[in-house]
N, CA, C and O atoms as a Maestro MAE file, in Angstrom:
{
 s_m_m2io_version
 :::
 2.0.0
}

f_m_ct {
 s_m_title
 :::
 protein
 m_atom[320] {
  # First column is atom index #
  i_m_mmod_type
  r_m_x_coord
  r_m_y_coord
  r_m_z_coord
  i_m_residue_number
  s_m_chain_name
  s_m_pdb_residue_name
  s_m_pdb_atom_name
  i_m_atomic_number
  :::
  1 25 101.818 124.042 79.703 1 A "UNK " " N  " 7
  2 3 102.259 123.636 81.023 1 A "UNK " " CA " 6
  3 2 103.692 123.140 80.904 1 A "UNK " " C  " 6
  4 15 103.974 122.138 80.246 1 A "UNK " " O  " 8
  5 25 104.769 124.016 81.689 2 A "UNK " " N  " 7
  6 3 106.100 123.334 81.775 2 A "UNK " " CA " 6
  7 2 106.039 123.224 83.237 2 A "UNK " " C  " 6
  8 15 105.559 124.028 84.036 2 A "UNK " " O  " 8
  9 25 106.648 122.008 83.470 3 A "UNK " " N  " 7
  10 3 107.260 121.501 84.583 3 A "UNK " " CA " 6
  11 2 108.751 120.857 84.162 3 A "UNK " " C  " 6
  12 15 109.255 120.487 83.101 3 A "UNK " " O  " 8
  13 25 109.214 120.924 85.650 4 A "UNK " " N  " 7
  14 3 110.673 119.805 86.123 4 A "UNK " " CA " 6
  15 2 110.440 118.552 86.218 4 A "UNK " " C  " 6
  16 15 111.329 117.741 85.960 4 A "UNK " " O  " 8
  17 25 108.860 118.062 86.712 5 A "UNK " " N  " 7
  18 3 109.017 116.831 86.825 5 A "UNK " " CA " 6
  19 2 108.824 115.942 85.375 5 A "UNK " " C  " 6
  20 15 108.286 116.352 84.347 5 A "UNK " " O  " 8
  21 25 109.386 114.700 85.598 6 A "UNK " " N  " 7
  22 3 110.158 114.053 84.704 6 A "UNK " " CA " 6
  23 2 108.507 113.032 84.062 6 A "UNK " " C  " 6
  24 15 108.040 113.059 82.923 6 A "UNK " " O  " 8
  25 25 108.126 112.452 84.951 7 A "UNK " " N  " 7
  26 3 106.695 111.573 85.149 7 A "UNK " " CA " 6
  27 2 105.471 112.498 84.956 7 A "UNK " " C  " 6
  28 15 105.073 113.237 85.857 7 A "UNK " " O  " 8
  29 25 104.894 112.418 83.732 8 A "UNK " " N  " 7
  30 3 103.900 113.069 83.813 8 A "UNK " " CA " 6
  31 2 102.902 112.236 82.609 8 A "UNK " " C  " 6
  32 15 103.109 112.022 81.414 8 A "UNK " " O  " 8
  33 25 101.710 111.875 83.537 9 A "UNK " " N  " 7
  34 3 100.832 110.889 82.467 9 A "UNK " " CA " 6
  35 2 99.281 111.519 82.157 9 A "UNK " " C  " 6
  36 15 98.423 111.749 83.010 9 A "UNK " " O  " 8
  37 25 99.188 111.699 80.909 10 A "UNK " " N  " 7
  38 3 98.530 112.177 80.606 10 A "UNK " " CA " 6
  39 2 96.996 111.402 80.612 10 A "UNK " " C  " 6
  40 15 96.956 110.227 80.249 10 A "UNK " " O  " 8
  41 25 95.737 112.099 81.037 11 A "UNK " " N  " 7
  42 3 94.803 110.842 80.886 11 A "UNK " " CA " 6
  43 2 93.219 112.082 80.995 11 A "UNK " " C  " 6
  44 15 93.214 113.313 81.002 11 A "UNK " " O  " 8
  45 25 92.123 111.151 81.062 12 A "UNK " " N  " 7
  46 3 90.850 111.695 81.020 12 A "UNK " " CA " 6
  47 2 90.378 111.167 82.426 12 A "UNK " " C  " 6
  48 15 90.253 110.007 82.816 12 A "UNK " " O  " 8
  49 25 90.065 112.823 83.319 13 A "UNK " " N  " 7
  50 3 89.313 112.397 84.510 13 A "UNK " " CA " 6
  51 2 88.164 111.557 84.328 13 A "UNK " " C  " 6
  52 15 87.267 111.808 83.524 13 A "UNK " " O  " 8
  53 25 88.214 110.155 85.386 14 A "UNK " " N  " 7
  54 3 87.159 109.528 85.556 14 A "UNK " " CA " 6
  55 2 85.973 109.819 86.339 14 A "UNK " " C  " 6
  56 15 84.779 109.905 86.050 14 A "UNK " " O  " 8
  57 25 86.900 109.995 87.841 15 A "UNK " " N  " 7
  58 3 85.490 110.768 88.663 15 A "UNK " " CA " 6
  59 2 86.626 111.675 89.482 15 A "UNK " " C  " 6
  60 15 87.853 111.602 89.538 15 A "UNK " " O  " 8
  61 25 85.831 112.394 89.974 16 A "UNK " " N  " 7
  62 3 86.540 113.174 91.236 16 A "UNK " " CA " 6
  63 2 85.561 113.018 92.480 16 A "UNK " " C  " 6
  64 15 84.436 113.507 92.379 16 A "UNK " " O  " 8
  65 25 85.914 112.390 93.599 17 A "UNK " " N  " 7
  66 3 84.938 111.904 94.658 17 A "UNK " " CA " 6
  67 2 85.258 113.104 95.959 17 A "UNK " " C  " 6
  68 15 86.409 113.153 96.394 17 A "UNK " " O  " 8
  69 25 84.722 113.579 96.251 18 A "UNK " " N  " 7
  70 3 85.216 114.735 96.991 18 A "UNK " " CA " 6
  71 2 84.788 114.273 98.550 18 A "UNK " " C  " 6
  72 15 83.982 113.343 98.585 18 A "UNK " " O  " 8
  73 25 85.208 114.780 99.769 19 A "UNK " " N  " 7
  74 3 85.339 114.182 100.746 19 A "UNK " " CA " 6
  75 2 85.397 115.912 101.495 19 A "UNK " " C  " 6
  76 15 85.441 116.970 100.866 19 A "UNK " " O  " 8
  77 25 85.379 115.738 102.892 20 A "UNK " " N  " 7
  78 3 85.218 117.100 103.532 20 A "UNK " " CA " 6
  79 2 86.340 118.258 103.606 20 A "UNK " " C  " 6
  80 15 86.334 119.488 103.632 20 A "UNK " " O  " 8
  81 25 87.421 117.106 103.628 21 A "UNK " " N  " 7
  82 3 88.903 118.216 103.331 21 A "UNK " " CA " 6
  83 2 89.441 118.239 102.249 21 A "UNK " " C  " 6
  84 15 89.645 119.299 101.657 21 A "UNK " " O  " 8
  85 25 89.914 116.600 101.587 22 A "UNK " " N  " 7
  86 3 90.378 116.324 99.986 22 A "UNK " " CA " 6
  87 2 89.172 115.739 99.554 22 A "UNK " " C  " 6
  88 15 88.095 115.639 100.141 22 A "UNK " " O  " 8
  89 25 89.517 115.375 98.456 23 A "UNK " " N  " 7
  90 3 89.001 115.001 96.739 23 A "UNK " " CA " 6
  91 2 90.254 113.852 96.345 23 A "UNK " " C  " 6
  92 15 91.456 114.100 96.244 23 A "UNK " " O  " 8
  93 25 89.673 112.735 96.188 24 A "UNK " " N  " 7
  94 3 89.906 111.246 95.404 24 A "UNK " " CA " 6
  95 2 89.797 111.834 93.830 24 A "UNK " " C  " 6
  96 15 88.670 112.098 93.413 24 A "UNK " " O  " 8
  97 25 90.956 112.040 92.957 25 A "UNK " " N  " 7
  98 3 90.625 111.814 91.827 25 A "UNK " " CA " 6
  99 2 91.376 111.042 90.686 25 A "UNK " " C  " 6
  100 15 92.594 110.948 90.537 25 A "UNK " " O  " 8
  101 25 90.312 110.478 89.866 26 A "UNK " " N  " 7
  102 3 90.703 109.078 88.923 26 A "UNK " " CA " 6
  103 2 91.458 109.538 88.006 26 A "UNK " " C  " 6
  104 15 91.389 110.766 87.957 26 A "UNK " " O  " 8
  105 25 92.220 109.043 87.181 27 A "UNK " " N  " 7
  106 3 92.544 109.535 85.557 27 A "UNK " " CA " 6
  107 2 92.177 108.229 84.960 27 A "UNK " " C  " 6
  108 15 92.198 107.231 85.680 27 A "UNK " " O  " 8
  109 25 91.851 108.143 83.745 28 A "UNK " " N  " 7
  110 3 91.638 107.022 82.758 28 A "UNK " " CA " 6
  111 2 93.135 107.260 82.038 28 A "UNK " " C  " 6
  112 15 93.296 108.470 81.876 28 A "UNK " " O  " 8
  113 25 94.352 106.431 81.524 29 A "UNK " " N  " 7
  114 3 95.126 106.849 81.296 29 A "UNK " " CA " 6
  115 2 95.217 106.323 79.678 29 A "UNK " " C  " 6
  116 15 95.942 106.660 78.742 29 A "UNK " " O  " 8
  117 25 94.154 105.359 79.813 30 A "UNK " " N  " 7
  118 3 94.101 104.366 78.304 30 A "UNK " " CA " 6
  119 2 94.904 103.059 78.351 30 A "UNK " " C  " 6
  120 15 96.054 102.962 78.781 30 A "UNK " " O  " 8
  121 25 93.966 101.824 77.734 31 A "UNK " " N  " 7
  122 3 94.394 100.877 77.774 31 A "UNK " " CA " 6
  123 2 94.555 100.262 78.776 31 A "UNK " " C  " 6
  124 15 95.678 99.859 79.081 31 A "UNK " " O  " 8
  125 25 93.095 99.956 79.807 32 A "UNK " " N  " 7
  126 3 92.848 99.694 80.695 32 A "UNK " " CA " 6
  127 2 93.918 100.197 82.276 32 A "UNK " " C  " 6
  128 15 93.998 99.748 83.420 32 A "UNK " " O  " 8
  129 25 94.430 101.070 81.698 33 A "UNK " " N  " 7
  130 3 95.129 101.703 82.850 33 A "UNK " " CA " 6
  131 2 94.618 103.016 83.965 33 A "UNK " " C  " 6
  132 15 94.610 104.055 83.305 33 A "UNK " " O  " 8
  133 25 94.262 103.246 85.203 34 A "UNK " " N  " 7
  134 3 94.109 104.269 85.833 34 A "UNK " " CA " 6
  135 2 94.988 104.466 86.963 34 A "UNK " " C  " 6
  136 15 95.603 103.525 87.464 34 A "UNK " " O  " 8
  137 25 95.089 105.919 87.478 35 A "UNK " " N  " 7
  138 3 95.911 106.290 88.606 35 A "UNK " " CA " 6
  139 2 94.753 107.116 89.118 35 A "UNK " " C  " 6
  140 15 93.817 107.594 88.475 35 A "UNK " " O  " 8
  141 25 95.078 107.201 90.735 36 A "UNK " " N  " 7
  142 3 94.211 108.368 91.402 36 A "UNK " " CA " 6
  143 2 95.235 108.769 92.495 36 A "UNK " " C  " 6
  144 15 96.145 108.113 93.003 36 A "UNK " " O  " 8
  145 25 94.712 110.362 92.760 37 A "UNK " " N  " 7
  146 3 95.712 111.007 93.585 37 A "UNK " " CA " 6
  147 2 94.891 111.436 94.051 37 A "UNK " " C  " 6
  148 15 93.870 111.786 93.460 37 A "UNK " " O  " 8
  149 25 95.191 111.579 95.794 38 A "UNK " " N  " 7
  150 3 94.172 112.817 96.502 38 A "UNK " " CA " 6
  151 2 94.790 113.872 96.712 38 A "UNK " " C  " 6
  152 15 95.983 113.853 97.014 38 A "UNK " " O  " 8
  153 25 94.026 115.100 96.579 39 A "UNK " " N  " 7
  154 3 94.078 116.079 96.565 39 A "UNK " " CA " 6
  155 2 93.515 117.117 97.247 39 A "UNK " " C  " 6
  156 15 92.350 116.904 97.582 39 A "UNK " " O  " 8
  157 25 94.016 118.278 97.590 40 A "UNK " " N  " 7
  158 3 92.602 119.137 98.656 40 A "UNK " " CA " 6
  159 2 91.397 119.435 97.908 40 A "UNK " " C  " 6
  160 15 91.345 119.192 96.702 40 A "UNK " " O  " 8
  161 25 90.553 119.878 98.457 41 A "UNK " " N  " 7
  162 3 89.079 120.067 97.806 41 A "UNK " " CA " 6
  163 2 88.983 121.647 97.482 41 A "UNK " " C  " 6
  164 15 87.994 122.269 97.094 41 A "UNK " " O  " 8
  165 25 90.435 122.176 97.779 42 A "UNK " " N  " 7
  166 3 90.596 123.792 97.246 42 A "UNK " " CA " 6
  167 2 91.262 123.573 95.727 42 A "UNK " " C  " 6
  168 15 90.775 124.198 94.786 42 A "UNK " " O  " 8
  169 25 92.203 122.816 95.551 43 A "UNK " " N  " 7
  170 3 92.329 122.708 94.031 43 A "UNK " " CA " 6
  171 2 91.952 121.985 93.215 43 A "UNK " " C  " 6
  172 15 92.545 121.907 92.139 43 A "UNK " " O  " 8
  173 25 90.663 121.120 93.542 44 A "UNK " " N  " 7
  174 3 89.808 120.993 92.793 44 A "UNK " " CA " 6
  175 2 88.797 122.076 92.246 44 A "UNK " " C  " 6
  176 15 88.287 122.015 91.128 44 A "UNK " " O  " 8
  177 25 88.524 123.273 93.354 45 A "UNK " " N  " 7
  178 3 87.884 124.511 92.670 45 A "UNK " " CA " 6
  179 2 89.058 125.539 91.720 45 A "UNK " " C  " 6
  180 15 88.913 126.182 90.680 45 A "UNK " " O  " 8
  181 25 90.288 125.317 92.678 46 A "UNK " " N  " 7
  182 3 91.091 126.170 91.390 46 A "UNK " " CA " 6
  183 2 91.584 125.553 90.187 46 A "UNK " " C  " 6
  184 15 92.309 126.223 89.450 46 A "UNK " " O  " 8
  185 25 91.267 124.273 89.864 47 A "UNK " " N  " 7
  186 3 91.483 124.094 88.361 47 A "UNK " " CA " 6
  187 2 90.305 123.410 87.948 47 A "UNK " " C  " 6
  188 15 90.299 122.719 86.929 47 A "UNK " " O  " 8
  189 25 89.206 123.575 88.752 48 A "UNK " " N  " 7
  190 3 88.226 123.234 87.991 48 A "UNK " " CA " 6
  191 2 87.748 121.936 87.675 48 A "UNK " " C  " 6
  192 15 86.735 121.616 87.054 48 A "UNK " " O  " 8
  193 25 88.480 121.357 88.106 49 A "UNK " " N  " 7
  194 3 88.236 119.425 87.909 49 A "UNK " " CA " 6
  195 2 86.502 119.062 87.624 49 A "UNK " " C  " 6
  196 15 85.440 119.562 87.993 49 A "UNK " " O  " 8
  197 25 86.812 118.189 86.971 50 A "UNK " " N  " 7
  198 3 85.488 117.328 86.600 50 A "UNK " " CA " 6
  199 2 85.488 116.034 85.747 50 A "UNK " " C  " 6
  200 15 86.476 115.776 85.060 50 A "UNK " " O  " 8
  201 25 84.627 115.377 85.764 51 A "UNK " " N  " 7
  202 3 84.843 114.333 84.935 51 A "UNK " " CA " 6
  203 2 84.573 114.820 83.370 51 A "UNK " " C  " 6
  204 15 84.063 115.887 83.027 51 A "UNK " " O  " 8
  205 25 85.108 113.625 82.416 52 A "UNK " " N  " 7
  206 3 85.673 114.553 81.274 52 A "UNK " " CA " 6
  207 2 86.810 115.141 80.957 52 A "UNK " " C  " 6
  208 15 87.496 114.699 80.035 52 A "UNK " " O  " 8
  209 25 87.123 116.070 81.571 53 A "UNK " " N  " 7
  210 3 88.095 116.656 81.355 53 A "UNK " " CA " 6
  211 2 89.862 116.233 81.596 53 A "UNK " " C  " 6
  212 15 90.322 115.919 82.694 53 A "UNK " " O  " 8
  213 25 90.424 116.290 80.704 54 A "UNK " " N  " 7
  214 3 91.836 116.226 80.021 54 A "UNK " " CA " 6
  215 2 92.687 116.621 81.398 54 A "UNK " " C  " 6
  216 15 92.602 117.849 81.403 54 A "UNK " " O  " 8
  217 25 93.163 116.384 82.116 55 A "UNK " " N  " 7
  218 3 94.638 115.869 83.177 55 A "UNK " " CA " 6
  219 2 95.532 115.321 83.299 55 A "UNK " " C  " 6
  220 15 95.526 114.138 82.960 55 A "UNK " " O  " 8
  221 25 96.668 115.886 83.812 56 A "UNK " " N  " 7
  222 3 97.795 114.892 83.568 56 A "UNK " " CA " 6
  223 2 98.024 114.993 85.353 56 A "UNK " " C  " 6
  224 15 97.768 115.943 86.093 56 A "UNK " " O  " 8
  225 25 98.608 113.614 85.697 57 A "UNK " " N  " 7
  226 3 99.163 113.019 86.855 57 A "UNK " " CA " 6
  227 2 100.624 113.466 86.875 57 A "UNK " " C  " 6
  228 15 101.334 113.001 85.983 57 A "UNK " " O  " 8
  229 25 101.045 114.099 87.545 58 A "UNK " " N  " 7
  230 3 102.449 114.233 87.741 58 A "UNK " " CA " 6
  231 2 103.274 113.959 88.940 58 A "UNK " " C  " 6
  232 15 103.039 114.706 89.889 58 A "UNK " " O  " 8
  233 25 104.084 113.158 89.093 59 A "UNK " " N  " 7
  234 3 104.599 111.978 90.243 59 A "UNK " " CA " 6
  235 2 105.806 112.390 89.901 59 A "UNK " " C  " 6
  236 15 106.290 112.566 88.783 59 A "UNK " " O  " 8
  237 25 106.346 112.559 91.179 60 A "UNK " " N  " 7
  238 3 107.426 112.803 92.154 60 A "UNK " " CA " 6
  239 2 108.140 112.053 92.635 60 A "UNK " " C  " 6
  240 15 107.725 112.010 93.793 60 A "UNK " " O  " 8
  241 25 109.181 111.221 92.552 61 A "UNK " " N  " 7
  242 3 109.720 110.503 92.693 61 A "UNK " " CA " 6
  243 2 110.327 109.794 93.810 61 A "UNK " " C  " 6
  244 15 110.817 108.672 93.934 61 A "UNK " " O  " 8
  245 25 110.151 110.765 94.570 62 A "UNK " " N  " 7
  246 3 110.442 110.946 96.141 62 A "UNK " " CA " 6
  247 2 109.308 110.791 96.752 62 A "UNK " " C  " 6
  248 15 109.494 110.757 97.969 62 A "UNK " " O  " 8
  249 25 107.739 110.633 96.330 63 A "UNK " " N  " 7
  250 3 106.579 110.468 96.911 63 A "UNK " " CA " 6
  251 2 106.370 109.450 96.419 63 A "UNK " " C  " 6
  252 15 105.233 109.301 96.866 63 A "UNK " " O  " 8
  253 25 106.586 108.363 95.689 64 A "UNK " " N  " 7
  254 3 105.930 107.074 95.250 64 A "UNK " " CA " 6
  255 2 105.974 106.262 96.165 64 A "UNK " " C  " 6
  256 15 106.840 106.513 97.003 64 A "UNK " " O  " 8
  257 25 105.160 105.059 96.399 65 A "UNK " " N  " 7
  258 3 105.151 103.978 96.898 65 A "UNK " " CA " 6
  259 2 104.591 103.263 96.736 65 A "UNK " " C  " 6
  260 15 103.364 103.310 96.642 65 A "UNK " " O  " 8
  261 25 105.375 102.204 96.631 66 A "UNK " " N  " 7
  262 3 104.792 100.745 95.741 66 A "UNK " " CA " 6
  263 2 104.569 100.083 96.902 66 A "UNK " " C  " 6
  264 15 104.947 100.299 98.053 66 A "UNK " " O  " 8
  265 25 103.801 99.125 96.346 67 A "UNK " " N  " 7
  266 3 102.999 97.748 97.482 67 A "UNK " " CA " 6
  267 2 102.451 96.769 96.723 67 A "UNK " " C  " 6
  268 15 101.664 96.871 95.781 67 A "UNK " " O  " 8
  269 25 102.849 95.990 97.127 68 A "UNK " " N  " 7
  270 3 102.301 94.348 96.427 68 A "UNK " " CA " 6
  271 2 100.679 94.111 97.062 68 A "UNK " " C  " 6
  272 15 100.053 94.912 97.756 68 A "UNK " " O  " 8
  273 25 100.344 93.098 96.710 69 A "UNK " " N  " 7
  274 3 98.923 92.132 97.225 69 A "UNK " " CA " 6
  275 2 99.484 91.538 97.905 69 A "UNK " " C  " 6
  276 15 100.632 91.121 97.758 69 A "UNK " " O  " 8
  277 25 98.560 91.345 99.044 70 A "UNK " " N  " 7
  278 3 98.639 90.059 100.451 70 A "UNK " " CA " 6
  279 2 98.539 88.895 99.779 70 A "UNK " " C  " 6
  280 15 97.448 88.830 99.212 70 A "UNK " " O  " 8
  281 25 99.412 87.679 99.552 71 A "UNK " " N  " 7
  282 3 98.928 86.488 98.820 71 A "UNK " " CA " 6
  283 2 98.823 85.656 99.849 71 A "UNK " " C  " 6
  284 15 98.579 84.502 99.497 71 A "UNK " " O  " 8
  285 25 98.953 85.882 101.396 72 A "UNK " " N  " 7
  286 3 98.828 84.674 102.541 72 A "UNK " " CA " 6
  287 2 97.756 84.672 102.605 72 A "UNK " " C  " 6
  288 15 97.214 85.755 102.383 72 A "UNK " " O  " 8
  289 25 96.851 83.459 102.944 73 A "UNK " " N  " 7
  290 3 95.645 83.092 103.705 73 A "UNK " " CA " 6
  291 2 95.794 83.228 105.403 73 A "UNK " " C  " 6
  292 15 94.801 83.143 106.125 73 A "UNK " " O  " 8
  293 25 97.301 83.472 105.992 74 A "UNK " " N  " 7
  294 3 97.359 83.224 107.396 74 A "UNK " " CA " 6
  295 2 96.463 84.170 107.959 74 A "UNK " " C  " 6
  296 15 96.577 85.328 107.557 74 A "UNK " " O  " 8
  297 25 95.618 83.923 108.783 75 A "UNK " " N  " 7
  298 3 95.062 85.236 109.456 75 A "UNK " " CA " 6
  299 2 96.139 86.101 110.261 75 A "UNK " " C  " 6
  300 15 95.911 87.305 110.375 75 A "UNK " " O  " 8
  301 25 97.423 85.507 110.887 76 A "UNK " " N  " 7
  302 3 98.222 86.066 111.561 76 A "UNK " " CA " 6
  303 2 98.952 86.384 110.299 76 A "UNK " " C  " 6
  304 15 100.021 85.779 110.368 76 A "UNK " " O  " 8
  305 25 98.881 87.033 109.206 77 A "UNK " " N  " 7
  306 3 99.977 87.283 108.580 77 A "UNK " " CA " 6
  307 2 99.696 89.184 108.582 77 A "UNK " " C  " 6
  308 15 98.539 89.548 108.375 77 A "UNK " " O  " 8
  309 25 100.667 90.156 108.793 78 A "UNK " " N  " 7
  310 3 100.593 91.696 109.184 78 A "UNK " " CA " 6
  311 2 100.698 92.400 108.006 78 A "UNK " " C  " 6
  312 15 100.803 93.625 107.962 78 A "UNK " " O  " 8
  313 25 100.663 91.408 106.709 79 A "UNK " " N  " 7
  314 3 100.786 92.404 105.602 79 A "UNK " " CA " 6
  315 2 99.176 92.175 105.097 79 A "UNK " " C  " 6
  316 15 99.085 92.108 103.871 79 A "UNK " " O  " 8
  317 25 97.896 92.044 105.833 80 A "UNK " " N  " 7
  318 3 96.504 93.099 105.489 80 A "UNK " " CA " 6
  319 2 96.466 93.886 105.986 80 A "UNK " " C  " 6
  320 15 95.540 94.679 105.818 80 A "UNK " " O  " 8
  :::
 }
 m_bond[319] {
  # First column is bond index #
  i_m_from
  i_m_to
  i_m_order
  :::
  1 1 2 1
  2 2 3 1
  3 3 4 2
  4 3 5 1
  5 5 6 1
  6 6 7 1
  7 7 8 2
  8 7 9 1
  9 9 10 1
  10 10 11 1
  11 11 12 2
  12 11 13 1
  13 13 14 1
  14 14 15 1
  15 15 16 2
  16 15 17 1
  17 17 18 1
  18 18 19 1
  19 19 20 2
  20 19 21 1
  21 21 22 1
  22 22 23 1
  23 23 24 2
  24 23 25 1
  25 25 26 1
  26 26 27 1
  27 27 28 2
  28 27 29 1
  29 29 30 1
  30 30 31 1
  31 31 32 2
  32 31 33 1
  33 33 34 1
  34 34 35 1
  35 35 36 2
  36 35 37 1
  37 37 38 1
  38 38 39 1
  39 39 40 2
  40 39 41 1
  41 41 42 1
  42 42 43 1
  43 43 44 2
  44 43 45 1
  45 45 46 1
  46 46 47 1
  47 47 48 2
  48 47 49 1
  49 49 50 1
  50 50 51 1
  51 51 52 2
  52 51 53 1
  53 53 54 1
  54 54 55 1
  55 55 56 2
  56 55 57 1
  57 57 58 1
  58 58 59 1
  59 59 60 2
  60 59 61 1
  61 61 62 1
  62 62 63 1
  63 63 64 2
  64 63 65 1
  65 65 66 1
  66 66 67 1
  67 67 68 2
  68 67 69 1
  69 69 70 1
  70 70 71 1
  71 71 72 2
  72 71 73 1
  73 73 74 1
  74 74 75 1
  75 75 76 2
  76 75 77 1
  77 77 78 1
  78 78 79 1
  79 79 80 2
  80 79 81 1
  81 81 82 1
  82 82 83 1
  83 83 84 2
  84 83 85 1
  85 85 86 1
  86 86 87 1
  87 87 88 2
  88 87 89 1
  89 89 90 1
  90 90 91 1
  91 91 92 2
  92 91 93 1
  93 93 94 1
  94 94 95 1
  95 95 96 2
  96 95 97 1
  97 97 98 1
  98 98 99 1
  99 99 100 2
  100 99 101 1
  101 101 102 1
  102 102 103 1
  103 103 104 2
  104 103 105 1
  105 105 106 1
  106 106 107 1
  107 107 108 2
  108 107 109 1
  109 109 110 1
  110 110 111 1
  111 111 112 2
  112 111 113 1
  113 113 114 1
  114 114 115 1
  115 115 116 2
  116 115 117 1
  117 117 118 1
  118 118 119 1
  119 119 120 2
  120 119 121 1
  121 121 122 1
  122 122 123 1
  123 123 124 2
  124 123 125 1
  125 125 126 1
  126 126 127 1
  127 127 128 2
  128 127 129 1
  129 129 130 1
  130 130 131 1
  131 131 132 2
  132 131 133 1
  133 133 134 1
  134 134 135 1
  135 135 136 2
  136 135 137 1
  137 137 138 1
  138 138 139 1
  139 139 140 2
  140 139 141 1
  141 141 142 1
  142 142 143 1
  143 143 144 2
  144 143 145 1
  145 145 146 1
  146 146 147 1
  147 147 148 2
  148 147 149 1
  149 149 150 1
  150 150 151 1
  151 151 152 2
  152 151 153 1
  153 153 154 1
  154 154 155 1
  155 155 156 2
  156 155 157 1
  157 157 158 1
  158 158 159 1
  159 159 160 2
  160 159 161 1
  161 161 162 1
  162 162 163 1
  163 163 164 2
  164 163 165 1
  165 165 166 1
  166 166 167 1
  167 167 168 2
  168 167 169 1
  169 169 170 1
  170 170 171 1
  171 171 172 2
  172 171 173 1
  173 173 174 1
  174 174 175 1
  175 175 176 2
  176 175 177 1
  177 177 178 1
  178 178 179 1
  179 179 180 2
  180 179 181 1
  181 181 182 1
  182 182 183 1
  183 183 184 2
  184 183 185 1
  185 185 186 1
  186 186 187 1
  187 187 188 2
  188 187 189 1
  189 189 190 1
  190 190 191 1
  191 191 192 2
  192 191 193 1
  193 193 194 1
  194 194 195 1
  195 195 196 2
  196 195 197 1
  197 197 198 1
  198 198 199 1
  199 199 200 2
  200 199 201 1
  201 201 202 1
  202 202 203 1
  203 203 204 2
  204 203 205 1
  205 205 206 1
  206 206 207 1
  207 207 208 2
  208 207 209 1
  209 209 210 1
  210 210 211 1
  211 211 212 2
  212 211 213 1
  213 213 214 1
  214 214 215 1
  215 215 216 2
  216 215 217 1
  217 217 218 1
  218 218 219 1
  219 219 220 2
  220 219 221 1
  221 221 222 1
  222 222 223 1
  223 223 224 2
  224 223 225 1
  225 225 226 1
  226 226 227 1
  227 227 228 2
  228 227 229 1
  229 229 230 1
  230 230 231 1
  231 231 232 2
  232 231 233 1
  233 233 234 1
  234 234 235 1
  235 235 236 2
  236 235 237 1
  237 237 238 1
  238 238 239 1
  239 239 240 2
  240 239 241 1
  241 241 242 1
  242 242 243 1
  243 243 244 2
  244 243 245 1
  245 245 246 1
  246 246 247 1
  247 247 248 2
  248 247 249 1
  249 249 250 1
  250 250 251 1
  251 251 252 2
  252 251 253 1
  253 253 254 1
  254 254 255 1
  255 255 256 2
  256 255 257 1
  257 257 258 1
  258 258 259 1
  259 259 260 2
  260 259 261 1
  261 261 262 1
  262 262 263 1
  263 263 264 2
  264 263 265 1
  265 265 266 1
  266 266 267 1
  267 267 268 2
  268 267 269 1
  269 269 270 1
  270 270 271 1
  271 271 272 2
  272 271 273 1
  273 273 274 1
  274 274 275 1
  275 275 276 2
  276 275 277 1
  277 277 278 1
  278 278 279 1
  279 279 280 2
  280 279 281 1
  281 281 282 1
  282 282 283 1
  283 283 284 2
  284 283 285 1
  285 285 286 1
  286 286 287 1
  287 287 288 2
  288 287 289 1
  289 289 290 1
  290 290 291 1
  291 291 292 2
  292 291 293 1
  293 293 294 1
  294 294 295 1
  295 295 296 2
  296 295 297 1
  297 297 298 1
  298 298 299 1
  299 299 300 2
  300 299 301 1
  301 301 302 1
  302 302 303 1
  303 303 304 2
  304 303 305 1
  305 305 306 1
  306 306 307 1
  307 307 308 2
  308 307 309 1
  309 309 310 1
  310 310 311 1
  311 311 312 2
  312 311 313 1
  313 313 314 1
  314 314 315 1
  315 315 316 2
  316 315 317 1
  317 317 318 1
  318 318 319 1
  319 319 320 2
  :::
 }
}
């Protein structure tokens, strides 16, 4: 597998949770680390996904987004 993108983490599918259009799926990346990406539920049949099996996450740099934890107790606070 060659790619351009720069981010690519290699890991062991945990689950793949499939849903009516996409598929939720885990990577175990090691060392208490995981990522999940959704995906359509068509390329989960074209590469075959399952748990077990060897995947790498590949992130785009232009699609990331980070987010912190809510640490207010305010009920009026808009970041839940």
């Amino acid at each position: 597998m060659k790619l351009s993108a720069r981010n690519k983490l290699k890991g062991k599918i945990l689950t793949v949770d499939e849903g009516l259009i996409t598929a939720k799926v885990t990577l175990d990346l090691g060392n208490g680390n995981v990522i999940s990406s959704i995906i359509s539920k068509d390329s989960i049949g074209d590469l075959n996904l399952k748990s077990g099996d060897t995947a790498y996450a590949v992130i785009k740099s232009t699609e990331v987004i980070i987010g912190i934890p809510c640490n207010c107790d305010n009920s009026e606070c808009d970041c839940k």
